[in-house]
C-alpha positions as CSV (number, residue, x, y, z in Angstrom):
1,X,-67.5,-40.8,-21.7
2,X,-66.0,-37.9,-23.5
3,X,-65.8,-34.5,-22.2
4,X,-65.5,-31.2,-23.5
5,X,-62.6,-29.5,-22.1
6,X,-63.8,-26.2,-23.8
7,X,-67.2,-26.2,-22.2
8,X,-65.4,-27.1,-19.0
9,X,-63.4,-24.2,-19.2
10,X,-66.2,-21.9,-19.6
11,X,-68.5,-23.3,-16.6
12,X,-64.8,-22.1,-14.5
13,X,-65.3,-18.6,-15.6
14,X,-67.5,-16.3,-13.7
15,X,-70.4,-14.9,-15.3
16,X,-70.4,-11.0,-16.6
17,X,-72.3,-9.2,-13.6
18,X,-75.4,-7.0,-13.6
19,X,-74.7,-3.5,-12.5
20,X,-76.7,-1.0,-12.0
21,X,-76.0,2.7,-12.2
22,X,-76.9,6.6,-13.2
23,X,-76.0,8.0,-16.9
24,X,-74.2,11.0,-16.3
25,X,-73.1,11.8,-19.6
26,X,-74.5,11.2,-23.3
27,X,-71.7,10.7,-25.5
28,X,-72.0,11.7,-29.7
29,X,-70.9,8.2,-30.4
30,X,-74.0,6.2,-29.4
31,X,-72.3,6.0,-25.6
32,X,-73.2,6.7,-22.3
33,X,-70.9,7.4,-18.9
34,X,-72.6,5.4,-16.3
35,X,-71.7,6.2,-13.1
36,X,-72.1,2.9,-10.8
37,X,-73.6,2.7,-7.3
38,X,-70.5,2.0,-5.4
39,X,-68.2,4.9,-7.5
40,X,-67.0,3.9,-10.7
41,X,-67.6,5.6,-13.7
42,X,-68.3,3.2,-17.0
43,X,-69.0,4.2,-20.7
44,X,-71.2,1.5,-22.3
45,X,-73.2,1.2,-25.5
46,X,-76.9,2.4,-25.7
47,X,-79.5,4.7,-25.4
48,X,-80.4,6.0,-22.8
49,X,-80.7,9.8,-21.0
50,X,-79.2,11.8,-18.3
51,X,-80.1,10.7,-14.3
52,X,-81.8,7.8,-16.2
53,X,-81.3,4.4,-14.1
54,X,-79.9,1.4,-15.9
55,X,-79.2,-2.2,-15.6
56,X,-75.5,-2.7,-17.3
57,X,-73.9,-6.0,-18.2
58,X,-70.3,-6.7,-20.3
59,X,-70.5,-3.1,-21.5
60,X,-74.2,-2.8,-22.8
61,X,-77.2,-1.4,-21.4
62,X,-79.5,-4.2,-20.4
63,X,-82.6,-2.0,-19.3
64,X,-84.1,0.6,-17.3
65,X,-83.4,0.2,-13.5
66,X,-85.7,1.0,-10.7
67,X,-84.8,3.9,-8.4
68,X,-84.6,2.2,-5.6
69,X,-82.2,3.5,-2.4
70,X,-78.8,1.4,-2.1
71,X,-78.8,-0.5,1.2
72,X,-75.5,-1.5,3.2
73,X,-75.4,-4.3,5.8
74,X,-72.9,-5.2,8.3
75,X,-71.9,-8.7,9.0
């Protein structure tokens, strides 16, 4: 059986996660600042306009995001 150490290597690596956030600034270079629901600010690629909701993933807007509340739980 022959394996592909490669492929194994990427099934160890942990996906790019889906964020979600607010655009708080539109940059002149085809950016946006994203601020993300837990504080951080990110500036991705796309289009997209201010208070505008979006699904972000590996530094691209994915989508529009719903504007749902955020909501903690305690374990």
């Amino acid at each position: 059986m022959t394996t592909n150490l490669f492929r194994q290597l990427l099934d160890l690596l942990p996906e790019q996660p889906l964020l979600v956030g607010t655009v708080t600034v539109v940059n002149s270079d085809e950016t946006v600042t994203v601020q993300l629901s837990g504080g951080g600010l990110l500036r991705v690629r796309g289009a997209a306009a201010v208070d505008d909701r979006v699904f972000v993933r590996n530094g691209v807007i994915e989508g529009p995001a719903p504007a749902l509340t955020d909501v903690t739980i305690d374990i």
